[in-house]
N, C-alpha and C positions, 0 to 999 in steps of 0.2 A: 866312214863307218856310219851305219842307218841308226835311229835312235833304234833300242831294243835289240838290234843285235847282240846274241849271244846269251840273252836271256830263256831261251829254248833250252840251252842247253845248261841250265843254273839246277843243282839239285833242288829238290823240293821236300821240305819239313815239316813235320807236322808237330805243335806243340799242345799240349792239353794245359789249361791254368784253371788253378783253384779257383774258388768263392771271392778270397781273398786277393789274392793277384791282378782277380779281373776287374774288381771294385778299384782296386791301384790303378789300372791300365784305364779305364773311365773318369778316376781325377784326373788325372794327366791327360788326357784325351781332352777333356771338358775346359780345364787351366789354360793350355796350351797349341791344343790345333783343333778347334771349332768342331767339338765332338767327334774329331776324325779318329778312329781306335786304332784305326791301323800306324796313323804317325803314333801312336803312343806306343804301341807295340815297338815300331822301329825304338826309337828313342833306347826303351828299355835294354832290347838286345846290344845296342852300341854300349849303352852302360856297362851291361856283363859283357860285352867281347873286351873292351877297357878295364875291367877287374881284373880279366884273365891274364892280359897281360904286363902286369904289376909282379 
């Protein structure tokens, strides 16, 4: 298997974040992976998929 296979076929999401959320999603961004938002975004959503399954 090629790296990215099967990612073509990965639905695609679209999420809108508050004021709030995004200033969160910037600390953690900032603290944690060298202003990268998008690792902070991951992060988050593993957090809430981990909620969910509680």
């Amino acid at each position: 298997m090629n790296e990215g296979d099967g990612l073509s076929e990965m639905e695609t999401v679209t999420v809108e974040l508050d004021a709030e959320t995004l200033a969160e999603v910037d600390d953690i961004a900032f603290a944690d992976h060298r202003d990268n938002r998008d690792a902070a975004i991951r992060d988050l959503l593993d957090e809430w998929l981990k909620s969910r399954e509680e």
